[in-house]
C-alpha positions in Angstrom: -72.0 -20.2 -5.6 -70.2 -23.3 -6.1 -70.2 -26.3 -4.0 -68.3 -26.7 -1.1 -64.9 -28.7 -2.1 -65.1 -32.7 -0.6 -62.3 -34.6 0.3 -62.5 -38.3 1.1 -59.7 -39.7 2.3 -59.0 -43.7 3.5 -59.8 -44.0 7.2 -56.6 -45.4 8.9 -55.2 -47.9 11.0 -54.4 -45.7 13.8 -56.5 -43.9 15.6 -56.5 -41.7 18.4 -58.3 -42.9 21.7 -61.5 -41.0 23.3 -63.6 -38.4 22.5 -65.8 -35.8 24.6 -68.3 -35.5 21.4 -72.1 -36.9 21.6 -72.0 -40.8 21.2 -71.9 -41.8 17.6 -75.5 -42.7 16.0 -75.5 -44.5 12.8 -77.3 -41.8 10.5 -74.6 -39.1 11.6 -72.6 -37.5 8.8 -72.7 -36.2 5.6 -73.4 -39.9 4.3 -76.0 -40.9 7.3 -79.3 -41.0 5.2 -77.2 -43.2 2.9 -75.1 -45.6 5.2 -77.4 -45.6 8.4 -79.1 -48.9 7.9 -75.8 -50.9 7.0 -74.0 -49.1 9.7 -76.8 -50.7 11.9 -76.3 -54.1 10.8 -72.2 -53.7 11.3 -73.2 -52.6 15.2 -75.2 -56.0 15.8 -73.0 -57.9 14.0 -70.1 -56.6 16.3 -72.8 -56.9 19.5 -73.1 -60.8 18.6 -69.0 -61.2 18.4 -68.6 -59.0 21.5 -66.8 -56.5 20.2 -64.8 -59.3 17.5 -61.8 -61.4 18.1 -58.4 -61.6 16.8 -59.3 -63.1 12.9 -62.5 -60.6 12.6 -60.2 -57.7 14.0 -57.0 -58.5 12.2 -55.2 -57.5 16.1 -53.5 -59.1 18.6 -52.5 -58.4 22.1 -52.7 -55.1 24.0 -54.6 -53.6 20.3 -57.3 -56.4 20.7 -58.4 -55.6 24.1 -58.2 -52.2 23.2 -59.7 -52.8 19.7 -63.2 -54.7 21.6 -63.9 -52.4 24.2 -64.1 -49.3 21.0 -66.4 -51.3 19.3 -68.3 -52.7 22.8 -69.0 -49.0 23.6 -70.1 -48.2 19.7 -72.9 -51.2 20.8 -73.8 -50.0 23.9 -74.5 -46.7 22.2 -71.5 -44.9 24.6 -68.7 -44.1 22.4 -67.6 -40.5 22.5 -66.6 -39.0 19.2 -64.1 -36.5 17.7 -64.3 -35.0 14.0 -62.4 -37.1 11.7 -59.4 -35.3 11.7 -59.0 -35.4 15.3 -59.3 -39.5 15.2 -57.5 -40.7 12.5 -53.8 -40.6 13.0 -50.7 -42.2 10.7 -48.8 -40.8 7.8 -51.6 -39.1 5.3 -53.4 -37.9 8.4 -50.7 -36.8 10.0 -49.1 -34.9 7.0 -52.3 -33.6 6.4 -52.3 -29.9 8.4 -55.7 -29.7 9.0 -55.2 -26.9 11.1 -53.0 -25.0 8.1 -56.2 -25.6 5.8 -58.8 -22.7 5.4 
């Protein structure tokens, strides 16, 4: 039987909001085992900036708040998820069809 086929595709800048899925935890995912320590560091690191400013975030305004209150909840372990495909929105994601795909 052949492996299943893997497409990686570049997160983007849009994303949709929410998410009734279990809370994210760093080990989740196909890459978990690999990424889960590093993904732990990221998750302190955004702790100790409170969620990150304007410079770390590359946001201003309304996408700011918005931007520090995602990555507040990611710390406080309370972030909902949805599958990627779900989240990611913008012109490759959008043009995508995931729901046309087999």
């Amino acid at each position: 039987m052949a492996a299943p086929l893997t497409i990686l595709l570049p997160p983007s800048e849009g994303k949709a909001a929410g998410g009734d899925g279990p809370p994210w935890a760093a080990g989740d995912g196909a890459f978990g085992g690999a990424l889960a320590a590093r993904r732990r560091e990221v998750v302190k690191a955004l702790g100790r900036a409170k969620g990150g400013d304007a410079t770390l975030l590359g946001v201003g305004g309304r996408h700011l708040e918005h931007s520090r209150l995602a990555n507040q909840a990611v710390v406080a372990g309370a972030a909902g998820t949805l599958p990627a495909w779900a989240r990611y929105t913008g012109v490759v994601h959008d043009h995508l069809g995931v729901a046309s795909l087999p």
